[in-house]
C-alpha positions in Angstrom: -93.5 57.2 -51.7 -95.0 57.7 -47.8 -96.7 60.8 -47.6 -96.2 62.5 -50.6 -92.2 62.1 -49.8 -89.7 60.0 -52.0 -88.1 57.7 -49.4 -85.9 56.1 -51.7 -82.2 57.1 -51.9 -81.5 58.8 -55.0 -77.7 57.6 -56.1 -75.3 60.4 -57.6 -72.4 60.3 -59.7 -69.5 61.7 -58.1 -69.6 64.7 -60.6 -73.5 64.7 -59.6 -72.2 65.1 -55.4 -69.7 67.1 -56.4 -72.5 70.2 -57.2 -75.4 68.9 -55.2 -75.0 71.2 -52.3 -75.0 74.7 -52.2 -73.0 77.4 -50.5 -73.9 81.6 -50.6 -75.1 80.7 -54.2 -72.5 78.5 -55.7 -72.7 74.9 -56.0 -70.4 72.7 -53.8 -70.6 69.0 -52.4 -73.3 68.6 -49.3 -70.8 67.3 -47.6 -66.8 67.1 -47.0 -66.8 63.7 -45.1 -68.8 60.5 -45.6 -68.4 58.7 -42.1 -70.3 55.7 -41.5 -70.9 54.9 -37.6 -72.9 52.3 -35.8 -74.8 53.9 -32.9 -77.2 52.7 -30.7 -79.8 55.5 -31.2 -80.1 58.0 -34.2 -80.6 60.9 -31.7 -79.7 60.6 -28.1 -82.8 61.5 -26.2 -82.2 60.1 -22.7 -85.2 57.8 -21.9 -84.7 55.0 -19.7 -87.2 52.8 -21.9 -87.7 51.9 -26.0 -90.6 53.6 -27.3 -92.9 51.6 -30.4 -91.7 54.2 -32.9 -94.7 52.9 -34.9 -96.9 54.1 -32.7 -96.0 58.1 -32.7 -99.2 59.9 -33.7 -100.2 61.4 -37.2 -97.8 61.4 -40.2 -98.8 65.0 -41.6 -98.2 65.5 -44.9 -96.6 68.9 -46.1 -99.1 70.3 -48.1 -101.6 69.6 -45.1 -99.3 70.8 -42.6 -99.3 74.3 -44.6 -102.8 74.2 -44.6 -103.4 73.9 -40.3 -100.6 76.6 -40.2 -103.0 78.9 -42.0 -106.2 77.6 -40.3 -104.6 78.3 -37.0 -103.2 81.9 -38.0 -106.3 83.1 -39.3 -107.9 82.0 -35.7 -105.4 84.1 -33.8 -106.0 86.6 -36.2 -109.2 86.7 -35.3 -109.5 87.4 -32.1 -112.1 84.6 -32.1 -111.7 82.6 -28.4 -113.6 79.7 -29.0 -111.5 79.2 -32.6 -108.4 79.9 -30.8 -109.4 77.6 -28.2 -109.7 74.5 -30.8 -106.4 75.7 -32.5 -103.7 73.2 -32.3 -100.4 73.8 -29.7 -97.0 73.8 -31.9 -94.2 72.3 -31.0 -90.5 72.9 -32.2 -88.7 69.8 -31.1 -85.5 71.4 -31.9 -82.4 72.8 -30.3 -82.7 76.6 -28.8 -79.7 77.5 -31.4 -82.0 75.8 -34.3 -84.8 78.2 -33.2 -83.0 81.5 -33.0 -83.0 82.3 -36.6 -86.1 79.8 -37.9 -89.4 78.6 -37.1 -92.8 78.0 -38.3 -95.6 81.0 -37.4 -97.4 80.5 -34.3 -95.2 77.6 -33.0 -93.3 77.4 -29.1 -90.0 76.8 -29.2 -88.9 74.3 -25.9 -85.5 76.2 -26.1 -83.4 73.3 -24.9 -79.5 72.4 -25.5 -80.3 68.8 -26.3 -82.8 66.8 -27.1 -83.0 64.7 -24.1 -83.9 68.1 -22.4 -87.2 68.0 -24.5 -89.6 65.6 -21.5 -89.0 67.9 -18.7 -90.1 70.8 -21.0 -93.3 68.9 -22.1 -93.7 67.9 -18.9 -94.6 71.3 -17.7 -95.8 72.8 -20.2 -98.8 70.1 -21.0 -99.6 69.9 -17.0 -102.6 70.9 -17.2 -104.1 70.3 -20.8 -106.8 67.8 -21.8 -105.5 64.7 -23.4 -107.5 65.4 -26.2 -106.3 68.5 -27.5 -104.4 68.7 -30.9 -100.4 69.1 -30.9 -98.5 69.1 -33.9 -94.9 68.8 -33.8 -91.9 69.2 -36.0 -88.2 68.9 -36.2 -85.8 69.4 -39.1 -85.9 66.2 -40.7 -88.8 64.1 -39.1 -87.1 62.0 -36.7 -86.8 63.9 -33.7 -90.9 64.6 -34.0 -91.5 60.9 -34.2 -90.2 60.2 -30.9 -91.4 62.8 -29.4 -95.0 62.0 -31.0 -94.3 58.6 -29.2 -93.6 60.0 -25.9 -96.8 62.5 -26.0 -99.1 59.5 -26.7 -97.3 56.4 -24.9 -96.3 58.0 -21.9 -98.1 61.4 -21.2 -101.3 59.9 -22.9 -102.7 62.7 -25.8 -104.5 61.4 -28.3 -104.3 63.9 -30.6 -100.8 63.8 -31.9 -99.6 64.7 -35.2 -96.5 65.5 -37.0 -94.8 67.0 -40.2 -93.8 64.2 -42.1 -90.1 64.6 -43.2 -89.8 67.4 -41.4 -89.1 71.3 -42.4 -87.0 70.0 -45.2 -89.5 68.1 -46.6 -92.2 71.1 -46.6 -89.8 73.6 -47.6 -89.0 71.1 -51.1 -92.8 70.6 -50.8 -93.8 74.3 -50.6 -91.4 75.3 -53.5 -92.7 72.0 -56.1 -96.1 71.9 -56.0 -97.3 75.7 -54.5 -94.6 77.9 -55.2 -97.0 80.7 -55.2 -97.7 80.0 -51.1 -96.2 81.9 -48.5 -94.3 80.2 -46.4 -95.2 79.7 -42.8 -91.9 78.7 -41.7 -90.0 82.2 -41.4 -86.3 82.9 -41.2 -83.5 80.0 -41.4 -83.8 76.5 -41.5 -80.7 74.8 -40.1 -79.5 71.9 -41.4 -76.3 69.3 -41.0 -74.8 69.9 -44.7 -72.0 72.0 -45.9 -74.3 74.8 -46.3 -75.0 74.7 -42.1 -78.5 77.0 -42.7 -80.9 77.3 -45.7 -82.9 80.5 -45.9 -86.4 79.8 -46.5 -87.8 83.7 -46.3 -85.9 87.2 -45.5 -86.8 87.2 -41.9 -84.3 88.0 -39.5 -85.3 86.3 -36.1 -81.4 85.8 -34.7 -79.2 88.3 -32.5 -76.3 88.7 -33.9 -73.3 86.6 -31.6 -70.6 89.4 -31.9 -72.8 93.1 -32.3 -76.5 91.7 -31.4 -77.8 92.9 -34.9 -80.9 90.7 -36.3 -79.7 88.5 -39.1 -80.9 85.0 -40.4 -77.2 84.0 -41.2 -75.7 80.6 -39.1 -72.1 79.7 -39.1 -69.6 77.4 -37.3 -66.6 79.4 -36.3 -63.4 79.4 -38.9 -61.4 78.7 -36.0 -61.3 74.6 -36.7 -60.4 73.7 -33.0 -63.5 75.9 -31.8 -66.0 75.4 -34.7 -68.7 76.7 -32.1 -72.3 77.4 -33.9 -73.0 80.7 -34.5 -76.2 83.2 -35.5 -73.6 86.1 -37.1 -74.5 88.9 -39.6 -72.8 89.8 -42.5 -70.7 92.6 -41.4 -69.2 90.6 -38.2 -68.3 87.7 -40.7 -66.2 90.2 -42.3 -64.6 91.1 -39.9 -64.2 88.4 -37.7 -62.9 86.1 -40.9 -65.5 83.8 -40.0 -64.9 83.3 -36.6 -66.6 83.8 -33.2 -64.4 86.2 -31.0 -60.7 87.8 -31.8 -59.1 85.5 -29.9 -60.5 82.7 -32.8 -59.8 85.5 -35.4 -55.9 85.6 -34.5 -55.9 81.9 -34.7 -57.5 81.6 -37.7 -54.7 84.4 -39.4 -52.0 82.9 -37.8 -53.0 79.7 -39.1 -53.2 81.5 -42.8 -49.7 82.9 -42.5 -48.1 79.7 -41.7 -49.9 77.8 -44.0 -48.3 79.4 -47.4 -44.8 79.7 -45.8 -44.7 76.0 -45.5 -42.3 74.0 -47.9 -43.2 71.7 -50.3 -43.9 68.5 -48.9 -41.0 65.5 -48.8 -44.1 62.7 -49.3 -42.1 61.9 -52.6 -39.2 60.7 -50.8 -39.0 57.2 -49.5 -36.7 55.8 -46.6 -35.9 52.3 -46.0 -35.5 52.6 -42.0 -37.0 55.4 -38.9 -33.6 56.7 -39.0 -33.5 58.0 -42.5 -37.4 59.3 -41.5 -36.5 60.9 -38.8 -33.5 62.7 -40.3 -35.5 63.3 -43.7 -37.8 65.3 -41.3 -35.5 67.4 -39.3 -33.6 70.3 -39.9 -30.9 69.5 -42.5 -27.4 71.3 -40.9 -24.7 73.0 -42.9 -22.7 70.7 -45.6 -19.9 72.0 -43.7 -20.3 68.9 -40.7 -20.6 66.6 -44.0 -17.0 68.0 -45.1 -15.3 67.6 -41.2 -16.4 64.2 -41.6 -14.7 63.4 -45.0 -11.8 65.4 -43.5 -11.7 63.1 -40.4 -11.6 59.8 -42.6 -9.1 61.3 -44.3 -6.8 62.4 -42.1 -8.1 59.9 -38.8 -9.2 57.3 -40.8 -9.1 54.9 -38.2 -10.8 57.2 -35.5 -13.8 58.0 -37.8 -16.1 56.7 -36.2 -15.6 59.1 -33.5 -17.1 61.8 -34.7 -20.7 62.8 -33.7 -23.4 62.0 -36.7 -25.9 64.2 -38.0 -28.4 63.4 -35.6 -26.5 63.7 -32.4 -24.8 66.7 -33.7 -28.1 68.5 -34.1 -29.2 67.5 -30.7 -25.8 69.1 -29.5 -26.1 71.8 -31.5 -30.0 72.6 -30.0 -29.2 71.8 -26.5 -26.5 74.2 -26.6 -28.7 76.5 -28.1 -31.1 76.2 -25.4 -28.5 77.4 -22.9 -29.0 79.9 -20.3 -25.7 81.6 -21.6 -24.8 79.4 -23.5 -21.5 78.2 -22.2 -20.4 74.7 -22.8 -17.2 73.2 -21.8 -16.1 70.4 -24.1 -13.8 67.2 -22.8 -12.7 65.4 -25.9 -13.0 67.9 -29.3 -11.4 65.2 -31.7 -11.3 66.4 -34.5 -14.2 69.8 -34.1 -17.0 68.4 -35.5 -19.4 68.5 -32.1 -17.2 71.5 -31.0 -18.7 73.3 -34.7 -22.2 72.1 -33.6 -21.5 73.5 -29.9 -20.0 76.7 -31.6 -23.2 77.6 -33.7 -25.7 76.8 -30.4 -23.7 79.1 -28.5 -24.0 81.6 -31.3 -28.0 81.0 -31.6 -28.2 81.7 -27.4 -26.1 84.9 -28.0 -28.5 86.1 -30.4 -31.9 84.9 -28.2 -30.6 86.7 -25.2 -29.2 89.6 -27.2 -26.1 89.6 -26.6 -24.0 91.5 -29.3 -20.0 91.0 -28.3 -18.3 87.5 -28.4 -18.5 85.8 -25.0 -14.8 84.4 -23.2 -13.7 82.2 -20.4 -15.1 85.2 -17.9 -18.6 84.9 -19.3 -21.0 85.2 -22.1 -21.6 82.4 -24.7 -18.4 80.5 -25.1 -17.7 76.9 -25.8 -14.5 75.3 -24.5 -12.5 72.5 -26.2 -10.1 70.3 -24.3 -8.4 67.1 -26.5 -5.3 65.6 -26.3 -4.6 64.1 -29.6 -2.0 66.6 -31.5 -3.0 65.6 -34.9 -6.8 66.2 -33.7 -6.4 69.3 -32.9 -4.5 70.3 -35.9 -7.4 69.3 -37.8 -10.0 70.7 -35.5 -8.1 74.4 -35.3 -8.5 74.0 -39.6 -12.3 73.3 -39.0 -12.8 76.5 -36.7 -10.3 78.8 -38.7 -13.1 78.3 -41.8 -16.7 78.4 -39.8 -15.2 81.4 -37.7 -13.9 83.6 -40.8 -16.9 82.5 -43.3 -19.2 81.2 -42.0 -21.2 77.9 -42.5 -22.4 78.3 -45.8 -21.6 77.6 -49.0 -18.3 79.5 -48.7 -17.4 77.4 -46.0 -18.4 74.0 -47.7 -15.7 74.8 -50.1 -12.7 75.2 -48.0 -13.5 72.6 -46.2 -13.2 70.5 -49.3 -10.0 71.9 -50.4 -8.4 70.7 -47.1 -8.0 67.3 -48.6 -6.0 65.8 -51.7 -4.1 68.6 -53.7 -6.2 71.0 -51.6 -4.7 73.3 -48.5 -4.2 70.5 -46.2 -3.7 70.4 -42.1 -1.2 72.9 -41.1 0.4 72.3 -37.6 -0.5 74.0 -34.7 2.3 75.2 -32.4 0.4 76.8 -29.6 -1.2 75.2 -26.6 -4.2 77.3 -26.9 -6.0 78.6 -29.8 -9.1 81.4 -29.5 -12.3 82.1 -32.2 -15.2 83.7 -32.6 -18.0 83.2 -34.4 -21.0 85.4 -34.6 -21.3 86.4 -30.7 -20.0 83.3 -29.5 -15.8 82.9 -28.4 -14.5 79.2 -28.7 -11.5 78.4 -27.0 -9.2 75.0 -28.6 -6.8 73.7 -25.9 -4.2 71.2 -25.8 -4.0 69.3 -23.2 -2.5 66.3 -21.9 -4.6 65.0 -19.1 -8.2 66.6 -19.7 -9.4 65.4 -15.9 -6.4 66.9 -14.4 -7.3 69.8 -15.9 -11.0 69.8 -14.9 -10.0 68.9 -11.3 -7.9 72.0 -11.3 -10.7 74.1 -12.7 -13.1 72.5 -9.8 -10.1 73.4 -7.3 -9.8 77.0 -8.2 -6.0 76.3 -9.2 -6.1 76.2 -12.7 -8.2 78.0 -15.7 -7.6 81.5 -13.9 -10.8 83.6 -14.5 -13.2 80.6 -16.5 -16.6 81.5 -15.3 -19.2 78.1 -14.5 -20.7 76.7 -17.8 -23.8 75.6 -18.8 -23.6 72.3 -20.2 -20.4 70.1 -19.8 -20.3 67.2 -22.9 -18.0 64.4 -21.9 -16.7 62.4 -25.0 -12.8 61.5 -23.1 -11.4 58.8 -21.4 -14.6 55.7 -20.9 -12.5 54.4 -17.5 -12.8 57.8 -16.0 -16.4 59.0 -16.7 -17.7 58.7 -12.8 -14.5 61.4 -11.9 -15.0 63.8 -14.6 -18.8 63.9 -13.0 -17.5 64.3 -9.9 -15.4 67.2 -10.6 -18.5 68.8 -12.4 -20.8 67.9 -9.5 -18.1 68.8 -6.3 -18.4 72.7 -6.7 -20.1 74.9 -8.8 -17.0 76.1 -10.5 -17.3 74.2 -13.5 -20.5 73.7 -14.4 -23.4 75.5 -12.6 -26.3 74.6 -10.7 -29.1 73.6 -12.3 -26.6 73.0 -15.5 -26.4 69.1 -17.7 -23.8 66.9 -18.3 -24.0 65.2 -21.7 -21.9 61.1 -21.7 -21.5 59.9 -25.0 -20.8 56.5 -26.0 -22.4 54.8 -22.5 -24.1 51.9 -24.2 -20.4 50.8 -25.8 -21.4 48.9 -28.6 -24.0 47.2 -27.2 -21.8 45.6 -25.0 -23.5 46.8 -21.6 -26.5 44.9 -22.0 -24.1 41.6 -21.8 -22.2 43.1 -18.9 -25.5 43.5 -17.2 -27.3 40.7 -17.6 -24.2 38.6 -17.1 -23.8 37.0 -20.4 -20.8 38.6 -21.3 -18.3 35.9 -23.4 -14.7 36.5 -21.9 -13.1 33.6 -24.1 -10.8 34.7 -26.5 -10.6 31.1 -28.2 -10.0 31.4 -31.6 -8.4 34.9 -31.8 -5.2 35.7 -33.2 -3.1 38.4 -30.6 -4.2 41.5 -31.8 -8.2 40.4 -32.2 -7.6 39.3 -27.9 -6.1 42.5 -27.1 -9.8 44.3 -28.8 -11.8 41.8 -27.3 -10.4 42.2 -23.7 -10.4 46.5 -24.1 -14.2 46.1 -25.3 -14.8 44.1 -22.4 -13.1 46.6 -19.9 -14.5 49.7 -21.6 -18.0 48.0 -21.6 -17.2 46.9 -17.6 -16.5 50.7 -16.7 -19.6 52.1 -18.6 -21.9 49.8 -17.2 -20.5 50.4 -13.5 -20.3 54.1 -14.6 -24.3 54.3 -15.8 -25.2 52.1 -12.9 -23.7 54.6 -10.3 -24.9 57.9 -11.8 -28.3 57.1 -11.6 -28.2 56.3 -8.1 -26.4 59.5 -7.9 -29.3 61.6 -5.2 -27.3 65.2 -6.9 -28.4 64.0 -10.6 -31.5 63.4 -12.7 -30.4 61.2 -16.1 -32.2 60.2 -19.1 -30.3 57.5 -21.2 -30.8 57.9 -24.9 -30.8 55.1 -27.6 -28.8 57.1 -29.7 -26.3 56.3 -32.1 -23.6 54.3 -29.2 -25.7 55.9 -26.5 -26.2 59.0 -25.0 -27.2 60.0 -21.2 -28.2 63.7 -20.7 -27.5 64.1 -17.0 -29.0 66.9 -14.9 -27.2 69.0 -11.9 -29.8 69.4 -9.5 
């Protein structure tokens, strides 16, 4: 015991913590965090020196404390000059926000924003006082008084220091022990650093009121976590403010509510082995249709599946395309419709954000284009559209795309040269074609695709030899794709074969191969040799800005200036 004042921690069980605390009358823990930090000081207070802490003036007991209170209220009440004279000055060490709704009778507040405000303050207001005369100080818990005692009597020289031991917590626990039957002398709110952020001590209302300047004894922090400002509010202005400190914290704070219970249950119960399955396990899962093109493209392509666009790529295509001024995408290389599906549904979602309500066509509006040469691809890609177009993506769709395989409906033919959909607000166009950059050069020309308006986004998924001319053609004019529009490459890290090709490593022995392994190894080596010369040209390319993604056999997103 120092002082009357148990020292000694007290430990709690956690049920004990759990109700130790208290919050508008109902029991809660004192705390929602234990944090334990190392810090050079316990309160920042800005002196260029240590203080002896030991030497800090008088250790005033509660009980004592209560009783100079009365002592010097009674000599004010007097009237009395000479007693008033003899009275001790009282000090507040605390923060102006502190004193706004709490403070013992008869005491000055300094009315500072921190601490290390406090010297100037006692500076000027002890100027001209005798070193002699009596100053008691107090803070909320005892510590800021003691270094503020040791600054009155080490460096401005008074010699008649004293301070409430353990602070207004102490004397309020004090008062309410051993005299409940005393008035207070500390009137209004105590704040404190708990859960509970103010403890009344009496009914006094000292504070304005932040929002309607009523006089209220209430302190808050804001609702809104990202302002959690302090705050002297009243009842009614809690209300309605939900806790918060303005309307524009209010909103947040609502808005905040609102997503909160339409959030889905959380996936923490799943585990993935790799950051591939993470990041697909946290992204938007698309249709089970794309699932079904691809178990129709291995079984009818089998030796072209892997091809086809994955889930991940195919929801970036399917975004970007949605992000699409009109969304208009012209696509060279369709296979067998998987990406030209995920460009389909983009375009759809840019119809609906721009509001536009009819199907969009080759003379404008949102409309994907599809040029591959493969016959049996497009017979299988014209199946694909025929189901999203007439029901959908759902589960409808899911279905059909099932039955296409086995005993199901199978691939029918397709006779024409050119096949038109829609779906939604979007038009798709399918077209057969048997030289997709002579067809593209005659749409940059003006000589061919009579009436095709500019599109957005151009995705280039054709011929690897040719990639820097089907850029070109896109870049020449604005015919084909429009200023300010992208150009997506796939495949232009070729099996990983670039970074050989690059660095000079690549191995162009084919010791040890029969015939037809040679013939791959010397086509990988080419293929790899044109993508490599291709990526190293575009981005020198002054018309172009181009990010190069790690994704799935690469993936550059190239931007018309």
């Amino acid at each position: 015991m120092e002082n009357g004042i148990n020292i000694d921690p007290i430990p709690l069980t956690m049920e004990e913590f759990s109700v130790a605390g208290d919050m508008d009358g109902k029991p809660c823990p004192p705390f929602r965090n234990l944090h334990v930090r190392v810090r050079q000081q316990i309160v920042a207070d800005g002196l260029d020196r240590s203080l002896d802490w030991e030497s800090a003036g008088y250790d005033m007991p509660p009980l004592e404390w209560h009783e100079k209170l009365k002592e010097a209220r009674e000599a004010r009440q007097s009237g009395d000059e000479e007693k008033m004279k003899s009275s001790p000055l009282i000090f507040d060490c605390r923060n102006d926000y502190e004193t706004s709704v709490g403070k013992f009778e008869g005491a000055d507040t300094l009315d500072t924003e921190n601490f290390r405000d406090s010297w100037d303050v006692f500076k000027e207001r002890l100027m001209d006082k005798p070193k002699d005369t009596p100053i008691m100080t107090y803070c909320t818990g005892g510590i800021r008084c003691v270094k503020v005692g040791a600054y009155l009597t080490q460096e401005m020289g008074f010699t008649n220091v004293s301070r409430l031991a353990g602070g207004i917590i102490a004397y309020d626990r004090t008062l309410n022990d051993e005299a409940p039957e005393e008035e207070p002398m500390f009137k209004g709110t105590n704040y404190v650093f708990d859960g509970r952020v103010g403890r009344q001590i009496t009914d006094d209302a000292l504070g304005d009121c932040l929002t309607c300047e009523a006089k209220t004894n209430l302190l808050s922090n804001c609702m809104n976590s990202n302002c959690h400002k302090r705050m002297v509010q009243c009842d009614n202005c809690r209300d309605s403010y939900r806790g918060t400190c303005s309307e524009v914290c209010k909103n947040r704070v609502i808005n905040n509510e609102s997503s909160f219970f339409e959030r889905k249950p959380s996936k923490s119960a799943v585990k993935y082995d790799n950051l591939d399955e993470y990041a697909l396990g946290y992204s938007t899962p698309p249709s089970g249709l794309y699932e079904e093109i691809k178990k129709n493209t291995a079984e009818y392509m089998g030796s072209g599946y892997h091809m086809i666009s994955d889930t991940a790529q195919g929801r970036l295509l399917c975004n970007l395309a949605s992000m699409a001024r009109e969304g208009r995408v012209l696509e060279i290389g369709g296979f067998t419709g998987y990406a030209t599906c995920c460009f389909l549904e983009g375009a759809a979602n840019a119809a609906d954000a721009i509001g536009i309500t009819e199907p969009g066509s080759r003379e404008g509006g949102p409309f994907v284009m599809s040029l591959e040469r493969d016959g049996r691809a497009v017979d299988i890609a014209a199946s694909h559209l025929k189901i999203m177009t007439s029901v959908g993506i759902g589960k409808e769709s899911v279905e059909e795309a099932a039955g296409m395989r086995g005993e199901g409906t199978g691939v029918p033919v397709v006779e024409s040269d050119s096949l038109s959909f829609e779906y939604k607000s979007a038009g798709c166009e399918l077209v057969r074609v048997t030289d997709a950059l002579a067809y593209v050069e005659a749409m940059a020309s003006g000589i061919e695709a009579e009436n095709v308006s500019p599109f957005d986004m151009a995705f280039i998924d054709a011929d690897k030899t040719r990639f820097l001319q089907y850029v070109e053609a896109c870049l020449s004019n604005d015919r084909v794709l429009k200023k300010g529009g992208i150009m997506i490459i796939d495949n232009v890290l070729w099996k990983g074969i670039v970074l050989d090709v690059n660095n000079g490593t690549l191995n162009i022995s084919n010791d040890g191969l029969d015939d037809k392994e040679a013939k791959k190894s010397r086509r990988a080596r080419k293929l790899a040799t044109a993508v490599h010369d291709f990526n190293d040209a575009i981005t020198n390319d002054s018309r172009v800005e181009v990010v190069m993604l790690n994704m799935r056999d690469g993936l550059s997103i190239i931007r018309k200036k």
